[in-house]
C-alpha positions as YAML, in Angstrom:
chain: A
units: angstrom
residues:
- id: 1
  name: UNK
  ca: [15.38, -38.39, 32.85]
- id: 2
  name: UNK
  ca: [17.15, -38.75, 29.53]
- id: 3
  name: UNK
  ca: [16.37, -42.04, 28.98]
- id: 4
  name: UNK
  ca: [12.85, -41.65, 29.59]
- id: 5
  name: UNK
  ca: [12.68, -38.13, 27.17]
- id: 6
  name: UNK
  ca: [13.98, -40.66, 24.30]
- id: 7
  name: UNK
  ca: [11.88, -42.96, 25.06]
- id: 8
  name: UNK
  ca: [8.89, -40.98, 25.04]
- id: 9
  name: UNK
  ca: [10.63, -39.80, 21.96]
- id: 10
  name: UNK
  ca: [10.89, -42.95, 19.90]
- id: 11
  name: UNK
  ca: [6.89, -43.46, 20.76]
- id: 12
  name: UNK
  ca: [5.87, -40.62, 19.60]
- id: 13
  name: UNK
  ca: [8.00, -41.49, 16.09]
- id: 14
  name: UNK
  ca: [5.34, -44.19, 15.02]
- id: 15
  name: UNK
  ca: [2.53, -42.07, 16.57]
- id: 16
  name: UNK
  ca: [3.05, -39.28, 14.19]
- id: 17
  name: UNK
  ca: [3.65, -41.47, 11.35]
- id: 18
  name: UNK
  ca: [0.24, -43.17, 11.37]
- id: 19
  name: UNK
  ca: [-1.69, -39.83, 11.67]
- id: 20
  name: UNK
  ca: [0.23, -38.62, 8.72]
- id: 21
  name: UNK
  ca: [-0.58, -41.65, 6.91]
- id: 22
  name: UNK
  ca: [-4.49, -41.72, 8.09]
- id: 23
  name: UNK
  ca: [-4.95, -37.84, 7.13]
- id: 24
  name: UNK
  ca: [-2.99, -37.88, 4.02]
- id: 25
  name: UNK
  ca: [-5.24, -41.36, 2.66]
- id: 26
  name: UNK
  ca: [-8.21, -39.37, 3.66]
- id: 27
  name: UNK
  ca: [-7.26, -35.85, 2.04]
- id: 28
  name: UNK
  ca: [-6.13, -38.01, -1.19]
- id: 29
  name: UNK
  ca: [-9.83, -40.38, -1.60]
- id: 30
  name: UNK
  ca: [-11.95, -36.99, -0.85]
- id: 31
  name: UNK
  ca: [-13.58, -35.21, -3.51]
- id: 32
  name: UNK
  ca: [-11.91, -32.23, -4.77]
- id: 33
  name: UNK
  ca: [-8.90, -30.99, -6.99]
- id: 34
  name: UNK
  ca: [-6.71, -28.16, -6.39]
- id: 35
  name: UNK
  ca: [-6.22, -27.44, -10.25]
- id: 36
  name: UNK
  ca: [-10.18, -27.54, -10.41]
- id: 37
  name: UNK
  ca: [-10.27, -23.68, -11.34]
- id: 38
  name: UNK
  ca: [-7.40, -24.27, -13.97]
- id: 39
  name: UNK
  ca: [-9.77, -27.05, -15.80]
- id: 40
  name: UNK
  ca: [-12.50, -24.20, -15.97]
- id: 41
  name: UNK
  ca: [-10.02, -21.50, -17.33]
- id: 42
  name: UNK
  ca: [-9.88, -21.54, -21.12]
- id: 43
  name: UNK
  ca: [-5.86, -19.04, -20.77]
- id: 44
  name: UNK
  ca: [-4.70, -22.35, -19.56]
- id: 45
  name: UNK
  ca: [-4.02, -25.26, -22.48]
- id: 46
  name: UNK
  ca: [-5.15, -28.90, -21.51]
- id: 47
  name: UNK
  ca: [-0.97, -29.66, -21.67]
- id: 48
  name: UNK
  ca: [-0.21, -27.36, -18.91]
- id: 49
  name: UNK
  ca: [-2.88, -28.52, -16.93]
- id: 50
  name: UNK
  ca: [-1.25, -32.42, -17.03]
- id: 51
  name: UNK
  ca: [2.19, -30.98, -17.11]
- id: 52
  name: UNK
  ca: [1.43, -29.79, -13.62]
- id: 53
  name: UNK
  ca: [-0.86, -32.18, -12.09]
- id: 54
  name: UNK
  ca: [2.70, -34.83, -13.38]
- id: 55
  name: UNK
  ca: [4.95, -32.17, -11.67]
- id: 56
  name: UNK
  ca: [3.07, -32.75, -8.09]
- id: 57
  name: UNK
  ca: [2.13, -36.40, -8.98]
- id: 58
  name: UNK
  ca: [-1.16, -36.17, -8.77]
- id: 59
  name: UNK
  ca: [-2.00, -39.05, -10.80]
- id: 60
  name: UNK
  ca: [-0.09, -41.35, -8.60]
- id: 61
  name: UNK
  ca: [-1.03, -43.99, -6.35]
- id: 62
  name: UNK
  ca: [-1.85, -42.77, -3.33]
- id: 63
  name: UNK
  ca: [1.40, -44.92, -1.37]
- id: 64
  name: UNK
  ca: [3.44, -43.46, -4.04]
- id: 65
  name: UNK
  ca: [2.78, -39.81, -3.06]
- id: 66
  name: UNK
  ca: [2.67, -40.53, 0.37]
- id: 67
  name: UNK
  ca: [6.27, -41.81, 0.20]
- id: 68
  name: UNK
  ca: [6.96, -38.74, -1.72]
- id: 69
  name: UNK
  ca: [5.31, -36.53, 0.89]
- id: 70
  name: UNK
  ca: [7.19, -38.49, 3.95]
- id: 71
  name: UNK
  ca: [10.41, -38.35, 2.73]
- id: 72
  name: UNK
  ca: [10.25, -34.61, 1.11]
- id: 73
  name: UNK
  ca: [9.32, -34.08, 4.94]
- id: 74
  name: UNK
  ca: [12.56, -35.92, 6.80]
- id: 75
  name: UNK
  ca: [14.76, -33.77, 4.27]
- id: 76
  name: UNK
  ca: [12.94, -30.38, 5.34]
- id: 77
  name: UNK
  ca: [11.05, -29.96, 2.34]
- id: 78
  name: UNK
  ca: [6.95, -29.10, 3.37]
- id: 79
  name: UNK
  ca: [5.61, -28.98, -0.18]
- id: 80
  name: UNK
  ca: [4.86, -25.84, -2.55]
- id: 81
  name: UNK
  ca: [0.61, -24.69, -1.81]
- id: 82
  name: UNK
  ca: [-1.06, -25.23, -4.35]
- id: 83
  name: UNK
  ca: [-3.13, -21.65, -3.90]
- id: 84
  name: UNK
  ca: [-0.78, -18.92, -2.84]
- id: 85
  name: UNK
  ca: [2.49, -20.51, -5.14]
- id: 86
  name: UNK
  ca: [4.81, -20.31, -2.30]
- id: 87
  name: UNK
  ca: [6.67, -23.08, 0.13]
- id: 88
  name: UNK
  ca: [4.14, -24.52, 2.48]
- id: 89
  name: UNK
  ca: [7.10, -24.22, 5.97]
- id: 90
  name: UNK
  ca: [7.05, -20.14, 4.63]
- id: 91
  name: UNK
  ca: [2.91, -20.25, 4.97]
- id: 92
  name: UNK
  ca: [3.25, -22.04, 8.22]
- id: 93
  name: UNK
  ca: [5.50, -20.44, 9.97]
- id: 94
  name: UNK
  ca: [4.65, -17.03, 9.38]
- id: 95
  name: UNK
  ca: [1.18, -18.01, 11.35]
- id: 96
  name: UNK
  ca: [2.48, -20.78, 14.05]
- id: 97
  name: UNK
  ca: [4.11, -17.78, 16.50]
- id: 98
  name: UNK
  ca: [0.39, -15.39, 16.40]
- id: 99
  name: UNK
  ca: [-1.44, -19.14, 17.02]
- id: 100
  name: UNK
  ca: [0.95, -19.84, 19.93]
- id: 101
  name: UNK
  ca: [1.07, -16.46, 21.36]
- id: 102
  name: UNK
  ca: [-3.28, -16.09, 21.51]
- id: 103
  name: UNK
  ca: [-3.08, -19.87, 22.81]
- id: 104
  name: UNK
  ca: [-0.69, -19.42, 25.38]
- id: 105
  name: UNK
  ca: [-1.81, -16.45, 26.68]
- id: 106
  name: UNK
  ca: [-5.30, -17.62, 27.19]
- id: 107
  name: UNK
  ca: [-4.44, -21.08, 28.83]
- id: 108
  name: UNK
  ca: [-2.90, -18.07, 31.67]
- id: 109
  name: UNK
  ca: [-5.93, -16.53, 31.87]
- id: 110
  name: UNK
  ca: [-8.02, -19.55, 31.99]
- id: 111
  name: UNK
  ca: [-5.37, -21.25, 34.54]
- id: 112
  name: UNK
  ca: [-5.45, -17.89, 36.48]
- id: 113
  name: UNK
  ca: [-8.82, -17.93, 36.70]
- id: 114
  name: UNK
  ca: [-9.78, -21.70, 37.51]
- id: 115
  name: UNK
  ca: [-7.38, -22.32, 40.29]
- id: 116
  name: UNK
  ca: [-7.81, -19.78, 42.87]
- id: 117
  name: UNK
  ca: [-11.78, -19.63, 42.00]
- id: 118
  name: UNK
  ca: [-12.21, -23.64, 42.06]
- id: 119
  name: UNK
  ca: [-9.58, -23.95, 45.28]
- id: 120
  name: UNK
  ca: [-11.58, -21.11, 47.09]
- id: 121
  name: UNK
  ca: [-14.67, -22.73, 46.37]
- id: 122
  name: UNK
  ca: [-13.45, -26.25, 47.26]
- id: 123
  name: UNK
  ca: [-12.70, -24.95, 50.65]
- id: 124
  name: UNK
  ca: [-16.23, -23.03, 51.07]
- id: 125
  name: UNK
  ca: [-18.30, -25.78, 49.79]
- id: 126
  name: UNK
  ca: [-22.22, -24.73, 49.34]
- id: 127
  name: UNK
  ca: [-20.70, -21.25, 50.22]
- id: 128
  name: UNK
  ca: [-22.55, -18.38, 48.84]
- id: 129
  name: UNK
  ca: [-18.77, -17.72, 46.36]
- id: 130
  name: UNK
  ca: [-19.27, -21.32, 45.51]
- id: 131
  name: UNK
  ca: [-22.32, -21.14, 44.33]
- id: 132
  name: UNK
  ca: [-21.82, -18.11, 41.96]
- id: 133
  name: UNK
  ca: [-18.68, -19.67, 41.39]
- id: 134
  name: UNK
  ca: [-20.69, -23.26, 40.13]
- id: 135
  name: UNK
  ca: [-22.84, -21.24, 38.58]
- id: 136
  name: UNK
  ca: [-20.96, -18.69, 36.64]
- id: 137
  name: UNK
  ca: [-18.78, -21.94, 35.24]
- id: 138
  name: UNK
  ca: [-21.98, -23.88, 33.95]
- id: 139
  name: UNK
  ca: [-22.84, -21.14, 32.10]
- id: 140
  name: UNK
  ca: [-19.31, -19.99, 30.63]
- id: 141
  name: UNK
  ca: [-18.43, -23.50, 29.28]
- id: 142
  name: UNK
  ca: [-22.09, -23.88, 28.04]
- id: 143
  name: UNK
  ca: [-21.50, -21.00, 25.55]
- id: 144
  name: UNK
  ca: [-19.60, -22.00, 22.63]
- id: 145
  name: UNK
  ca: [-17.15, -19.70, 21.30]
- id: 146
  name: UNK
  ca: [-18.42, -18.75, 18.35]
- id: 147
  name: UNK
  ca: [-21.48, -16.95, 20.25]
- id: 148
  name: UNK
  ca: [-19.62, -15.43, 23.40]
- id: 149
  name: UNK
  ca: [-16.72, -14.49, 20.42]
- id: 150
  name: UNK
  ca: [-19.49, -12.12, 18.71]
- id: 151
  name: UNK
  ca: [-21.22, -10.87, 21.90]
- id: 152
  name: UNK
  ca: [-17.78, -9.58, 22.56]
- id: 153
  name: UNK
  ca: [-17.42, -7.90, 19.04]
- id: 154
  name: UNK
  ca: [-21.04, -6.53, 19.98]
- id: 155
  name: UNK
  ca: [-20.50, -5.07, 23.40]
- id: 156
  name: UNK
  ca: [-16.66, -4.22, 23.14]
- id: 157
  name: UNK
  ca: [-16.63, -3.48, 19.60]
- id: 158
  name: UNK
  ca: [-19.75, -1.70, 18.37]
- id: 159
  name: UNK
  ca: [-21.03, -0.22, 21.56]
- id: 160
  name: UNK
  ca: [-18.66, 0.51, 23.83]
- id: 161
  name: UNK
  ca: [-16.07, 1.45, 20.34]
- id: 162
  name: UNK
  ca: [-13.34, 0.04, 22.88]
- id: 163
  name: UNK
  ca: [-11.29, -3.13, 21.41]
- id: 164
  name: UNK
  ca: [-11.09, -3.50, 17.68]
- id: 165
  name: UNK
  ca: [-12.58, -6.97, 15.68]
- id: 166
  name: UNK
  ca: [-11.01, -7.10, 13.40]
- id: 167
  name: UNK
  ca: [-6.60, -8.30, 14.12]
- id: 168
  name: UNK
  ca: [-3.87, -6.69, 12.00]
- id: 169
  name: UNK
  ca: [-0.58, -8.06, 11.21]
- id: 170
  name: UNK
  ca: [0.15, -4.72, 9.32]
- id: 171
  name: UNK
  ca: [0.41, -2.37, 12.23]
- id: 172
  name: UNK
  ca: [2.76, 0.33, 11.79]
- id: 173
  name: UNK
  ca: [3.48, 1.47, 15.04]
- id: 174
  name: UNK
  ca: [7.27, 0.41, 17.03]
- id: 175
  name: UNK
  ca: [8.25, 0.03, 20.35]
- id: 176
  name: UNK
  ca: [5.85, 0.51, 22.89]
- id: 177
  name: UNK
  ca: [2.80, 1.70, 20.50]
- id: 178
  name: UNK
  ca: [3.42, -1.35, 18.58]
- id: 179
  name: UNK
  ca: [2.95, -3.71, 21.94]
- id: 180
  name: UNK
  ca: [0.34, -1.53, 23.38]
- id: 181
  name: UNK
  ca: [-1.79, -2.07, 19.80]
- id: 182
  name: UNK
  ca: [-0.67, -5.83, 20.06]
- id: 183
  name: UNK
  ca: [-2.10, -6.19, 23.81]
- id: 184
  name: UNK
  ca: [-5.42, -4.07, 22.59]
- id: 185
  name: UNK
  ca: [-6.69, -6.48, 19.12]
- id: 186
  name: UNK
  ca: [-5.65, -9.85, 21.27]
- id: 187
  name: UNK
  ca: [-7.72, -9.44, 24.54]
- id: 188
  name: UNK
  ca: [-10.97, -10.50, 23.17]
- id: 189
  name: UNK
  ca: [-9.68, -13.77, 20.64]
- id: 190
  name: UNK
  ca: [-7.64, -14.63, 24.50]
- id: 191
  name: UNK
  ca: [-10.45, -13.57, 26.54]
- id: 192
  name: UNK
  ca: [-12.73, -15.69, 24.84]
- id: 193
  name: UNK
  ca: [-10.72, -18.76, 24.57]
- id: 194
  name: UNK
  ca: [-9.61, -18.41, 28.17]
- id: 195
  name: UNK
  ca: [-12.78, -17.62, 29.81]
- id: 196
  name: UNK
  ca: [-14.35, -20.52, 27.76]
- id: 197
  name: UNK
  ca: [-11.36, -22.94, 28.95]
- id: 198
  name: UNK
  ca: [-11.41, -21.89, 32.61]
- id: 199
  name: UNK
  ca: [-14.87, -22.32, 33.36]
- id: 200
  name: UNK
  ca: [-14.94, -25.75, 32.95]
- id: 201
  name: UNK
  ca: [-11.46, -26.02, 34.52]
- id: 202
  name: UNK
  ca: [-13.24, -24.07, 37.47]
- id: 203
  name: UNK
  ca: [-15.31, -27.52, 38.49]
- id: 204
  name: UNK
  ca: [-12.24, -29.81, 37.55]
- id: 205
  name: UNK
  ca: [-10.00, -27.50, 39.87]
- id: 206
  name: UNK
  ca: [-12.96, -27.46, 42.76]
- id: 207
  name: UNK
  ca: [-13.70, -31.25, 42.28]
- id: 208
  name: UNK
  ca: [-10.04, -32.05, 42.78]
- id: 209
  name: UNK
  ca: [-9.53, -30.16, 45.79]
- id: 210
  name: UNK
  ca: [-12.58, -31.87, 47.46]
- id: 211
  name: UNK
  ca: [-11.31, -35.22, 46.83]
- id: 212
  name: UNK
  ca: [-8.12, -34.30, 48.29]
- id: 213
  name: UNK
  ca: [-9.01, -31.88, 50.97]
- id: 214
  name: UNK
  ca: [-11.27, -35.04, 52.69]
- id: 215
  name: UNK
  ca: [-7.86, -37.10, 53.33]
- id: 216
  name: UNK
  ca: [-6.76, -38.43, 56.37]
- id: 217
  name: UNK
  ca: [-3.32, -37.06, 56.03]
- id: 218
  name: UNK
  ca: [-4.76, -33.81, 55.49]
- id: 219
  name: UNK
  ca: [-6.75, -33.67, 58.86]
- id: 220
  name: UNK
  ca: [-2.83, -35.22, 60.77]
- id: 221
  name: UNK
  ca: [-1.89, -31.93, 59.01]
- id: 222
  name: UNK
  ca: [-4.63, -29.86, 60.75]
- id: 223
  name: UNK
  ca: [-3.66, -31.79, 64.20]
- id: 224
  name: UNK
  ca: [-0.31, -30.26, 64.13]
- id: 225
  name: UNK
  ca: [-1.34, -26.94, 64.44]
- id: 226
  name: UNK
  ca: [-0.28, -26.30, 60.56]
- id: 227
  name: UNK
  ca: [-1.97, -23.02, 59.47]
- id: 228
  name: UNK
  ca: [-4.87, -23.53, 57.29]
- id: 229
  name: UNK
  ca: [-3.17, -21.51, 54.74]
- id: 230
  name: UNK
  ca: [-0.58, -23.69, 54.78]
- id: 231
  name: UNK
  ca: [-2.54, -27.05, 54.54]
- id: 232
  name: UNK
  ca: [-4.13, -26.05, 51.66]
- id: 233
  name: UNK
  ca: [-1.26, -24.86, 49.52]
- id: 234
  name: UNK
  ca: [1.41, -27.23, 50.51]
- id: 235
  name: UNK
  ca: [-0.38, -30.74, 51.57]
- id: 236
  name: UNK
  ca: [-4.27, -30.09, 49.23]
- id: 237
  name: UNK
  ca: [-3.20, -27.90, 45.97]
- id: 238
  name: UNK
  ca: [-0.25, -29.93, 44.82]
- id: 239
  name: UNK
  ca: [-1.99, -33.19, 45.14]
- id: 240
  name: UNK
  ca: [-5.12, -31.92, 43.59]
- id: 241
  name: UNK
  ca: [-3.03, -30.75, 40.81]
- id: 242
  name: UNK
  ca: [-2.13, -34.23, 39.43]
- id: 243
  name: UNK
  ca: [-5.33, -34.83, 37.59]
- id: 244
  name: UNK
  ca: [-5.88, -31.10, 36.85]
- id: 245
  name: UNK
  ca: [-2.23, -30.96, 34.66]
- id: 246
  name: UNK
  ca: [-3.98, -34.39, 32.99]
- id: 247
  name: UNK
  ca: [-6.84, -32.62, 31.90]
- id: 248
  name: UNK
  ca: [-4.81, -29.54, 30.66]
- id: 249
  name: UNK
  ca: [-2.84, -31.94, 28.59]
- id: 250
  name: UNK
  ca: [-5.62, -33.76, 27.58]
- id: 251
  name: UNK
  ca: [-7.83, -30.72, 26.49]
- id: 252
  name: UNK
  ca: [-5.04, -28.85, 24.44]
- id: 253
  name: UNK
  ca: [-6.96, -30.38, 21.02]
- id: 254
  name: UNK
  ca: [-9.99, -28.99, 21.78]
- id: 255
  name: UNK
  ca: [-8.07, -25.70, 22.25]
- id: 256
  name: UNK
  ca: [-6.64, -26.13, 19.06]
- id: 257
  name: UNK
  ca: [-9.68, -26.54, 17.45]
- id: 258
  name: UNK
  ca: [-11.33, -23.58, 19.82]
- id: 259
  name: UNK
  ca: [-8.87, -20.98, 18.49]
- id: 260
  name: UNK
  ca: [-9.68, -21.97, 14.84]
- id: 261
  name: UNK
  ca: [-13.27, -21.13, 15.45]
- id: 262
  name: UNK
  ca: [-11.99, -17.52, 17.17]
- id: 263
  name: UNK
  ca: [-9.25, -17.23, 14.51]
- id: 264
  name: UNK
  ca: [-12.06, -17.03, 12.08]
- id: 265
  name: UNK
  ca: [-14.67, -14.62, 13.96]
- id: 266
  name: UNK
  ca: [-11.20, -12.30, 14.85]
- id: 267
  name: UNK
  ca: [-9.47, -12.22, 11.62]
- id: 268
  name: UNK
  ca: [-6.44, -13.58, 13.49]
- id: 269
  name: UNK
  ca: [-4.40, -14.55, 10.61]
- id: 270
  name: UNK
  ca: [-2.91, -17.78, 12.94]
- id: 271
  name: UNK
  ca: [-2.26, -21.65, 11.82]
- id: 272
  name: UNK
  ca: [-6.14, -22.22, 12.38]
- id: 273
  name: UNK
  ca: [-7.03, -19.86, 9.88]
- id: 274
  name: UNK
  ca: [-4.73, -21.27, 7.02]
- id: 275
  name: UNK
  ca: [-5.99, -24.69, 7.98]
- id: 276
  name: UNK
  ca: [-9.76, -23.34, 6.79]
- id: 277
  name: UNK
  ca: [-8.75, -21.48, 4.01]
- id: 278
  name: UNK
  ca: [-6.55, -24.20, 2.68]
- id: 279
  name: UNK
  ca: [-9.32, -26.74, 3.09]
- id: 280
  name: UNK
  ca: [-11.40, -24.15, 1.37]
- id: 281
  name: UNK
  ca: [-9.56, -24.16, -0.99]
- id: 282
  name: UNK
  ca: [-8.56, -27.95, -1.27]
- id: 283
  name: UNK
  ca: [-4.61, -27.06, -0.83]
- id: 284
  name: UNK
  ca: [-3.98, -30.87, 0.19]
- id: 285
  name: UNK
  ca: [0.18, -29.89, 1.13]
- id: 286
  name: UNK
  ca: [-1.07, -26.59, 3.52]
- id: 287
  name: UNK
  ca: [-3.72, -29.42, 5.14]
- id: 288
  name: UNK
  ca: [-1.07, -31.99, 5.75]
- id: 289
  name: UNK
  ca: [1.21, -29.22, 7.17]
- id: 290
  name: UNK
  ca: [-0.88, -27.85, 9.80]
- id: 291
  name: UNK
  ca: [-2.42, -31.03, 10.97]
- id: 292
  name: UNK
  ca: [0.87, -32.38, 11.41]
- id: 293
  name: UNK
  ca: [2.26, -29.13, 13.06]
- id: 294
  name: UNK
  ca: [-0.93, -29.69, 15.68]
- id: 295
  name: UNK
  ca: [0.31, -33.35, 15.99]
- id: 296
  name: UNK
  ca: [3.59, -32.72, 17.49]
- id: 297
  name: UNK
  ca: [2.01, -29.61, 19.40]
- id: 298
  name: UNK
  ca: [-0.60, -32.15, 21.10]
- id: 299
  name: UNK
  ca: [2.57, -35.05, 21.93]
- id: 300
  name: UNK
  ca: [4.58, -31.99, 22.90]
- id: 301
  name: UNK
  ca: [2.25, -30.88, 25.22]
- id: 302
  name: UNK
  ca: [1.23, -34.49, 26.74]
- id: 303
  name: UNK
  ca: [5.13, -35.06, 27.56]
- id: 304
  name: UNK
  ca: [5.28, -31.68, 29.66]
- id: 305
  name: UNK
  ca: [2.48, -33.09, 31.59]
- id: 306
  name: UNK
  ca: [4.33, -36.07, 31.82]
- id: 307
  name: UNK
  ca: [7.17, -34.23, 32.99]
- id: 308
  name: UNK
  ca: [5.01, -31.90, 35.33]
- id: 309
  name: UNK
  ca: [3.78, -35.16, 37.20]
- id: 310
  name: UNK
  ca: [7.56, -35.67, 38.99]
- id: 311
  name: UNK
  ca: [7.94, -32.10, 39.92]
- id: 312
  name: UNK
  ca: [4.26, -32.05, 41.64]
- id: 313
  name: UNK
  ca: [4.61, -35.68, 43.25]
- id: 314
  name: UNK
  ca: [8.24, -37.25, 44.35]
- id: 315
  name: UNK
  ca: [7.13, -40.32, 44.14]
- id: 316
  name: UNK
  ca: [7.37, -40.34, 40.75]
- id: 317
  name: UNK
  ca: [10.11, -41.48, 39.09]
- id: 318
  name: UNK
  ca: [11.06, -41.37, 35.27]
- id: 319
  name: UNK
  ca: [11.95, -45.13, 34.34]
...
């Protein structure tokens, strides 16, 4: 096991290093300069205006600052934004734990809802439940998030006066009150990433359990006398789950992406919303900093799957 973790470890070295050299070339060549307003601001003299551009090298070859940029990094050292005037790891980690919580806790709601719904539809195929089941998940991942996100704010929000739209990081409640407020501004941003997520997990889940459920070793299961119960949970779900933990892995960049749309119809003030506003805003060091903080997140989350694969089949080893 430790072998292959460093391994996996010394891959995902180069990996991360040519999508930090692809998306810094890219944010260097495109239009836009971050000292744009200071060019339009008479206050400022045309020698402070160089002095600083010089101070962040600018005017350097693009290799030159990426060097810069790369080994500023290995020491620790994100950058200074350009915008708000303070270290870009202060920016980025004040949002990275609301991002992660909202994420997490809507890949549990989308997981709790796509595996009992798409393994109790896979063993009631053409059932009535399957059919609202099919049905219900065409049309929940055929709404993007952006719409089902304000239908929410509509319904839960403005008529019902239940959930507010708006998140606050400022809330000055403690203990209890404060988690109870917490719980209350983060069910819609997690109920509409989840719900979006598990609907089309829903078919993956009940197309997975079909596949397996049809097996031959399955039905010498069934000829022992095994409970149904216990075919289907010991001999069908774990087998099924291979490809499903695949997909989860797989998909985690479109969640990323997801909860920046809902971090900017929510007000969440998460990693998805400083990645607009800095783009906004041309802050090239905030950019490189969150796209490389969703780059490990994404290898991070493909070696758990990884990982996951041994514990759900044995004969997998780690080589």
């Amino acid at each position: 096991m430790r072998t292959y973790l460093l391994r996996r470890l010394l891959i995902a070295l180069p990996s991360l290093l040519g999508i930090s050299a692809v998306l810094f070339t890219v944010l260097a060549l495109a239009p836009g300069d971050p000292f744009g307003e200071l060019a339009t601001n008479p206050n400022v003299p045309p020698e402070v205006r160089m002095a600083l551009r010089a101070k962040f090298g600018l005017d350097d070859p693009v290799w030159q600052r990426y060097w810069h940029w790369l080994t500023a990094m290995l020491h620790g050292d994100w950058g200074f934004s350009f915008v708000s005037r303070v270290n870009v790891d202060t920016l980025v980690w004040q949002r990275v734990p609301v991002t992660l919580a909202v994420i997490g806790a809507s890949q549990l709601v989308a997981l709790a809802v796509a595996l009992p719904v798409g393994i109790y539809a896979a063993t009631r195929p053409y059932s009535l439940f399957d059919k609202i089941a099919n049905t219900l998940a065409f049309v929940g991942f055929s709404l993007p998030t952006f719409f089902t996100g304000l239908l929410f704010i509509l319904l839960f929000s403005i008529k019902l006066d239940w959930l507010p739209f708006v998140f606050r990081s400022d809330i000055g409640a403690t203990g209890w009150a404060w988690w109870a407020a917490q719980i209350k501004q983060s069910l819609m941003p997690v109920l509409v990433l989840g719900l979006f997520q598990g609907a089309s997990w829903t078919r993956f889940v009940r197309s997975a359990v079909l596949d397996v459920i049809r097996l031959d070793y399955v039905t010498t299961a069934r000829s022992k006398g095994l409970p149904e119960r216990s075919v289907v949970l010991r001999h069908v779900v774990r087998n099924a789950l291979i490809p499903v933990v695949t997909l989860v892995a797989l998909t985690m960049p479109q969640v990323f992406g997801g909860a920046i749309v809902t971090e900017q119809i929510f007000r969440v003030p998460g990693i998805g919303s400083l990645l607009i506003d800095a783009i906004l805003r041309n802050d090239t060091p905030v950019i490189m900093a969150v796209t490389f903080v969703f780059s490990v997140l994404v290898i991070v989350f493909n070696l758990i799957a990884d990982l996951l694969y041994g514990w759900l089949d044995p004969r997998i080893s780690f080589r």
